[in-house]
N, C-alpha and C positions, 0 to 999 in steps of 0.2 A: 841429671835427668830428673824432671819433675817425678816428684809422690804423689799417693794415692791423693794423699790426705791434701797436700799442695794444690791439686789439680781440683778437688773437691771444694776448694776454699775459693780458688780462683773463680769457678762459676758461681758459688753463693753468692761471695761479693758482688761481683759483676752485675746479675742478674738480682739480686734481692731475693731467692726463691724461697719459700716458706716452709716446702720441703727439701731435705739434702737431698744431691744427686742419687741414684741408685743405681747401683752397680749388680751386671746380670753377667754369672758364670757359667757354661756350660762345663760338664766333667764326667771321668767316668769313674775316676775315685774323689773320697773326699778328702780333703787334705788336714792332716794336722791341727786342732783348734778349733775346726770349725765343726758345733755343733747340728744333731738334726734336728730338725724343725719337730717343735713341743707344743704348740699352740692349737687351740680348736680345729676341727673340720671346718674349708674352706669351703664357699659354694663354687668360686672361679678360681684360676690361677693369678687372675690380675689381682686377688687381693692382697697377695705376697707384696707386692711391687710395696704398699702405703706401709705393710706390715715390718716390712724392708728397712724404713729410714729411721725405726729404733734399734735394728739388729741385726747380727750376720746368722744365718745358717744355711743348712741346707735342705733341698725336698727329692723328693723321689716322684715317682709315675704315681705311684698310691697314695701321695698327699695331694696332685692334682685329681685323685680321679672321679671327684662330682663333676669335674669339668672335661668333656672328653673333647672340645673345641683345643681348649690350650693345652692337652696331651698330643692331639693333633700336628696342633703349630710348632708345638716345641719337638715334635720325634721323639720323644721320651721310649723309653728301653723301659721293657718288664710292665708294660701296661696290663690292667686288672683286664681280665674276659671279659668283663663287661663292655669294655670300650666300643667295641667298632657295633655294638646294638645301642648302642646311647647316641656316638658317634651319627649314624644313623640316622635313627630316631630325631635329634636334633636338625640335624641338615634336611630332612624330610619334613620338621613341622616349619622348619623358616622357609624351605621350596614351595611350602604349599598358603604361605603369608604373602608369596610373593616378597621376600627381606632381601633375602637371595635364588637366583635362578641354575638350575641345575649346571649350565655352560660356565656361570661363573664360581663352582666352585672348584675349580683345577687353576684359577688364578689366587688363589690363598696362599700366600708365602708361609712356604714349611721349613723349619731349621734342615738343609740337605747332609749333617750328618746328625746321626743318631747317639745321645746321650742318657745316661742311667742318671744323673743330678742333675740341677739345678744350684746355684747355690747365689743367693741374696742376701744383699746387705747394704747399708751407705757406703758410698762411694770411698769415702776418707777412711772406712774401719776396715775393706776387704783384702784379705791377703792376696787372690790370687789374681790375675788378669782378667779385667772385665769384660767380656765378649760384647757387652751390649751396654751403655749406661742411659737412665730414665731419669727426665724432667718432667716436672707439672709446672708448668708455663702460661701466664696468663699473655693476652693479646701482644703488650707492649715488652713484653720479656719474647715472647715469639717471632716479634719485628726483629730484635737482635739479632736471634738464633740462626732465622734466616738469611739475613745477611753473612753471617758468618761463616754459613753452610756453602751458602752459595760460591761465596769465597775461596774454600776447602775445598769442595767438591768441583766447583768450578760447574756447576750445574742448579737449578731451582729446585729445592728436596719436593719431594711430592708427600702430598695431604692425604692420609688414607682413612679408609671408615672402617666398617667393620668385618672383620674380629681384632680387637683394639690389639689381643694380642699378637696379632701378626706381626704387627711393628717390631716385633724382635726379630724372626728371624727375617724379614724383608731387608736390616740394617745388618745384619750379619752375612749373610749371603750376597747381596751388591757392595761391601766396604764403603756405600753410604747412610747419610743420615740420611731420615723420616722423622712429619708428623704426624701423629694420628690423632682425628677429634674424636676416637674414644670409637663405643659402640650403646648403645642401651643395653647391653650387659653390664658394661665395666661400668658405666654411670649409672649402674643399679647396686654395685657391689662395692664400688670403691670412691670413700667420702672424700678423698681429697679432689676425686675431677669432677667439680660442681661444673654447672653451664659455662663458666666463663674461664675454664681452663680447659688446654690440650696436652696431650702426651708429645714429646720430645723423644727420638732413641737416637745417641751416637753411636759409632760404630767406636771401640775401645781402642782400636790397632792407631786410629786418631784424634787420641782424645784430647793430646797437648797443642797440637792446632788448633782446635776448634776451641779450645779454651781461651789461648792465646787472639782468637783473633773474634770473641765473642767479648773479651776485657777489654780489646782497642775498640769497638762499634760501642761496644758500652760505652765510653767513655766519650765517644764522637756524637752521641745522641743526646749524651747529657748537655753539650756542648752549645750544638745544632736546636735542640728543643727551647732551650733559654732563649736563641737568637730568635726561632719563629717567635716567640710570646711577644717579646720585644719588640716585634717588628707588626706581629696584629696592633698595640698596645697603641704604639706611634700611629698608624693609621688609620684607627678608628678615632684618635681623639684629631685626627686631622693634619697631623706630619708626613712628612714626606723625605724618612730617612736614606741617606745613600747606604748601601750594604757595607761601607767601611765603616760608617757611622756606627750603626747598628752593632759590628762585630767590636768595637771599643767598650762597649756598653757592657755585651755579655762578662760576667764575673769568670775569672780563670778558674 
């Protein structure tokens, strides 16, 4: 059986990604080892995610709770009073932005059971089973993923907006993968998803497929991508290669 740490490695490679995977636990104890989260007040919960891929720990409802969007999404246990007037408050100033419309806020995927932790960390270092795992994924690493997905799921993942962190519980709750191109939240709070990267979430119950079969499209791209160059290359300088041709060319 693939490791964490295995499985962690395989998408790096694969992928090239510049961030490790991140691994997202739901719990209602925290387990042995794993410390709680020591770091500054957050303004979101997505900024756990980048905080993530130096460290494992874990968070509570009161380490999200400037963010009452991803208290929300996640069902978090033991949320501050404050919540549901923030909560509120929030969904009331984006209703009246017109971001979002009062009808569509009952299609926000919310985590359907309720958890007191959270616990984060890179993929390769977390003890316990990942419920969700997070990539930052730029276009040509996303060509991959999708195909991969598509693969696995045997369906085309769907592209979601925002609240970026929905993408958690939307991959949790369906046992599929999602993308998400973020929200202007989380591209306000979290430096690694500049404009030309998107969020990535596996669902963890399949994480050794999607590994497995995001290493073979990697590897068929690298492949395929050398043959189209070669193949522009021949025909702009005025050849006219047959595709056996072409495929002798490409370097193994």
């Amino acid at each position: 059986m693939a490791t964490h740490q295995g499985l962690a490695q395989q998408l790096q490679d694969s992928l090239q990604l510049v961030l490790p995977p991140i691994a997202v636990s739901f719990c209602d104890e925290i387990p042995d080892g794993i410390a709680p989260y020591q770091g500054d007040d957050i303004a979101a919960g997505c900024e756990f995610w980048e905080r993530a891929s130096r460290s494992v720990f874990s968070t509570t409802a009161a380490n999200h709770a400037l963010c009452s969007i991803g208290v929300y999404t996640h069902n978090l246990a033991d949320a501050p009073a404050t919540q549901q007037h923030e909560l509120e408050t929030t969904l009331g100033t984006m209703i009246g932005l017109d971001y979002i419309r009062e009808q569509e806020v009952q299609s926000i995927p919310v985590v359907e059971k309720q958890s007191s932790y959270v616990v984060y960390g890179p993929l390769a270092r977390i003890s316990l089973a990942p419920d969700a795992v997070i990539l930052f994924a730029h276009a040509q690493q996303g060509l991959i993923l999708s195909e991969a997905v598509e693969r696995i799921d045997e369906n085309t993942p769907p592209a979601m907006g925002r609240p970026a962190c929905a993408v958690i519980p939307q991959v949790i709750n369906q046992g599929r993968a999602a993308m998400s191109l973020g929200c202007c939240g989380a591209r306000a709070y979290v430096d690694a998803l500049t404009d030309n990267i998107a969020l990535w979430a596996l669902p963890g119950s399949k994480l050794a497929a999607y590994a497995d079969q995001v290493e073979t499209l990697a590897r068929a791209n690298k492949t395929l991508t050398g043959f189209h160059q070669l193949r522009r290359a021949d025909v702009e300088a005025g050849r006219q290669p047959t595709v056996e041709e072409s495929l002798q060319r490409v370097p193994s």
